[in-house]
C-alpha positions as CSV (number, residue, x, y, z in Angstrom):
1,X,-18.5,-14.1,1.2
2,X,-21.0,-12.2,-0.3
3,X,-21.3,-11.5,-4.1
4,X,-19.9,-8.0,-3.8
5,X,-16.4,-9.6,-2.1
6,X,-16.2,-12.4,-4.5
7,X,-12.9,-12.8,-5.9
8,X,-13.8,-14.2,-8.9
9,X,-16.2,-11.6,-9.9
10,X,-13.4,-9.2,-9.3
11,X,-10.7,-11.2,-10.9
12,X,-13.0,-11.5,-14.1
13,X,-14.2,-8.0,-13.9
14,X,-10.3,-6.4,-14.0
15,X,-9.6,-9.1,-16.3
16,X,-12.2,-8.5,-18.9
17,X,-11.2,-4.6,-18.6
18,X,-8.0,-5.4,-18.9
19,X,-8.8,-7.3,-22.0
20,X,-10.9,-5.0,-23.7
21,X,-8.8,-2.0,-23.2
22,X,-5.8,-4.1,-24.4
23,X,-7.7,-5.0,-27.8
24,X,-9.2,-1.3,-28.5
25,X,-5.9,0.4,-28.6
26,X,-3.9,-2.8,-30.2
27,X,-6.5,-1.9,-33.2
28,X,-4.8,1.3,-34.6
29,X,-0.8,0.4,-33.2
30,X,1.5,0.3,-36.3
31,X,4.8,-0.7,-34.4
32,X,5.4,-4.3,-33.6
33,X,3.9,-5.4,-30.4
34,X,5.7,-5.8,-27.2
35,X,4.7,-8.6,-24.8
36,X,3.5,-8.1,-21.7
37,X,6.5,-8.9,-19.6
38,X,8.3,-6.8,-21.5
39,X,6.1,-3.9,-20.9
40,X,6.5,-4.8,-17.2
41,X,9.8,-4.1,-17.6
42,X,10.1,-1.4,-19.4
43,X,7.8,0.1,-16.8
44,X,9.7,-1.0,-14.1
45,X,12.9,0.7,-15.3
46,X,11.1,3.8,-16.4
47,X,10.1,4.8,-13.0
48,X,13.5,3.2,-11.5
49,X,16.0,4.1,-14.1
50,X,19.5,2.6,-13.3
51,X,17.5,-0.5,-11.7
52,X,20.1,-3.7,-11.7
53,X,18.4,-7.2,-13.4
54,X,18.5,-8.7,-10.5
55,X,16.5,-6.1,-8.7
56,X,14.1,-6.3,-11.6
57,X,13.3,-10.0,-11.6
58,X,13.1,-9.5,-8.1
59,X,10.5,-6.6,-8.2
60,X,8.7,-8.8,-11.1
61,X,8.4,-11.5,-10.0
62,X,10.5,-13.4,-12.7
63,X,13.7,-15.8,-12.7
64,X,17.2,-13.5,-13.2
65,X,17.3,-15.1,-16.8
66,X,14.4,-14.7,-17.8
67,X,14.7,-11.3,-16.8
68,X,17.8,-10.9,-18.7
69,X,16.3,-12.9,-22.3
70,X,14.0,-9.7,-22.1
71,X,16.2,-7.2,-21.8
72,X,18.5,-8.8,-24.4
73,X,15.5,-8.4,-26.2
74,X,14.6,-5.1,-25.5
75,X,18.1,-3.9,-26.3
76,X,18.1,-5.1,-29.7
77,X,14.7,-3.7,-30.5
78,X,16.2,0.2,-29.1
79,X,13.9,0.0,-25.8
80,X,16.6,-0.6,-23.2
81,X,20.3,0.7,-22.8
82,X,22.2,-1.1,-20.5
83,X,25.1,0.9,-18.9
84,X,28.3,-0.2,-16.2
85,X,27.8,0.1,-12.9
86,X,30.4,2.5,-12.3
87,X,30.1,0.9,-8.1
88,X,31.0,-2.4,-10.1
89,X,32.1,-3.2,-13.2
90,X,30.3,-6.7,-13.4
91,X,27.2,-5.6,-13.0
92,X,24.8,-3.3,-16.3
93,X,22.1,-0.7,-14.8
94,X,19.2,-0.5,-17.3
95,X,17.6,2.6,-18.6
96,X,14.5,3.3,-21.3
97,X,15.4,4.7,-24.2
98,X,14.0,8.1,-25.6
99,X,11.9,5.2,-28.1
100,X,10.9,3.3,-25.2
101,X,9.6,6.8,-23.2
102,X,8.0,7.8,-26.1
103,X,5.8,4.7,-27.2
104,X,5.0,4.1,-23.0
105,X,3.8,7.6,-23.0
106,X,1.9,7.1,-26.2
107,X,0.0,3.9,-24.9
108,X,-0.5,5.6,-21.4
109,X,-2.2,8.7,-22.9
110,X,-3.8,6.6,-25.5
111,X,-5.6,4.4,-22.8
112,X,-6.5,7.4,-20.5
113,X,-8.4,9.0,-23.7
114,X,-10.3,5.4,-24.0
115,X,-10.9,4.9,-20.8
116,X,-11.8,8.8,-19.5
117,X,-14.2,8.0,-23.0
118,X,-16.3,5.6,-21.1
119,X,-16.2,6.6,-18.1
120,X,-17.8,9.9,-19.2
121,X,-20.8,7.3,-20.6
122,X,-21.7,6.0,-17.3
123,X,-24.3,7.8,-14.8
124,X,-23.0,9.9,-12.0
125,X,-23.9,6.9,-9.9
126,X,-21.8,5.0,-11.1
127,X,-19.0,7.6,-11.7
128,X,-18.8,7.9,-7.7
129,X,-19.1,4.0,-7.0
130,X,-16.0,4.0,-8.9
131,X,-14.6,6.7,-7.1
132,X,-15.6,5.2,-3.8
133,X,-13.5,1.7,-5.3
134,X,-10.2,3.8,-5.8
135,X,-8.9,3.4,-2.2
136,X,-10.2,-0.5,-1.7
137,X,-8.4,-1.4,-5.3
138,X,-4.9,0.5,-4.2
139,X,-5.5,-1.0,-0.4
140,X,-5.8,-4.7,-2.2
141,X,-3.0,-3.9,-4.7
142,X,-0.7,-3.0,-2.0
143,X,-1.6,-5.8,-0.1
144,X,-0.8,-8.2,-3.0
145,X,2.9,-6.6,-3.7
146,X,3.8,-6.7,0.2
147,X,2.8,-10.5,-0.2
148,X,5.0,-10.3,-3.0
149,X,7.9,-8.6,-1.1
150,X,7.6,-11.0,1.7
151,X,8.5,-13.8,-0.4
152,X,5.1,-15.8,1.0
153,X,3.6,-17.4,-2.6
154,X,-0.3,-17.6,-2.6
155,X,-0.2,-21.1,-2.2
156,X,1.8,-20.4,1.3
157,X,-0.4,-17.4,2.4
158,X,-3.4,-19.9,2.1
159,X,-2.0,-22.9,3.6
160,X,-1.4,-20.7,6.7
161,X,-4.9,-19.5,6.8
162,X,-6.6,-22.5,6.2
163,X,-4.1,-25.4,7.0
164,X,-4.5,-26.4,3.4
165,X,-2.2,-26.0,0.7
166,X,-5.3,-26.6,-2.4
167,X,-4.8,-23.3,-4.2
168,X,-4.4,-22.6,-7.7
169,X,-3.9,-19.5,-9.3
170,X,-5.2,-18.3,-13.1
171,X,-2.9,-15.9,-14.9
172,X,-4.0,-13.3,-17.0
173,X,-2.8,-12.6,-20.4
174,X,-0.4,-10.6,-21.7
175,X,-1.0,-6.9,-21.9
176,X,0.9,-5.2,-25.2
177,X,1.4,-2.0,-26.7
C-alpha cells in the first residue's frame, strides 16, 4: 500500500477530527452530556422514528440489552418515548422527543459552523482535495455498513482474504453532545 491508502493514516486522521471537533463544541455545552452510544441512538431513531429495539441493536451494532439499558436511559432523561406497537402489543416503537430533536439539531448546526469555520481557512487546493475525498469516504462507508449488514465481522472478512484470522480492531471514543 502506498502512504495515501494507508489505513492507519486514515483511521488516525478521522479519528483525531473526530476528536477535536468533539472537544471544541463540548467546551461551551451546559446540558449534561450524552454518550456516544446514546447519540447513536438517538440518531438512529431520529431518521427512523417508530424503529423497534431490536431493529436498533441490530442497525448498531449492539446486544438487544444493551440497546435497551440505553433507551431506559434515554427515557428517563426526556430523549426517547417509547410507544405500543399497535401490530403487537409486546413490542415499544421508539421516537425522539421534541428535547431530543432540538439538542441533535443544536450540535448538528453547531458542528457545521466549526467545521465550515476551518474549512473556509484552508487553500482552494485543499478545499477541492476534499471535495475530490467526498465520494471515496461515502464509497468506504457504505462498504463498511454492508459488511455490517452481512453479518461477516472484520476478523471474518480478513480471514477470508488472507487465510488468517490475526486482526484486531481499535475503537474510537465516544462522541457526545
Amino acid at each position: 500500500m502506498t502512504a495515501v491508502t494507508e489505513p492507519s493514516d486514515l483511521e488516525n486522521v478521522l479519528a483525531g477530527l473526530t476528536r477535536l471537533i468533539r472537544r471544541r463544541l463540548r467546551a461551551g455545552l451546559r446540558l449534561p452530556r450524552l454518550r456516544g452510544a446514546e447519540i447513536e441512538l438517538l440518531r438512529l431513531v431520529r431518521e427512523r422514528p417508530g424503529l423497534r429495539v431490536s431493529e436498533a441493536a441490530k442497525e448498531l451494532g449492539l446486544a438487544g440489552n444493551s440497546v435497551s439499558t440505553l433507551v431506559k436511559g434515554l427515557v428517563e432523561l426526556g430523549m426517547l418515548e417509547r410507544v405500543a406497537d399497535p401490530s403487537d402489543g409486546r413490542a415499544t416503537l421508539l421516537h425522539v422527543t421534541p428535547e431530543a430533536d432540538r439538542r441533535l439539531l443544536e450540535w448538528q448546526e453547531r458542528r457545521s459552523v466549526l467545521v465550515q469555520k476551518h474549512i473556509d481557512r484552508l487553500s482552494e487546493q485543499d478545499r477541492a482535495a476534499l471535495t475530490a475525498a467526498l465520494p471515496a469516504m461515502r464509497a468506504l462507508a457504505a462498504s463498511l455498513h454492508e459488511e455490517a449488514e452481512s453479518g461477516i465481522g472484520v476478523e471474518d472478512a480478513a480471514e477470508a482474504e488472507s487465510g488468517s484470522g490475526a486482526v484486531s480492531e481499535n475503537r474510537e471514543g465516544e462522541v457526545g453532545i
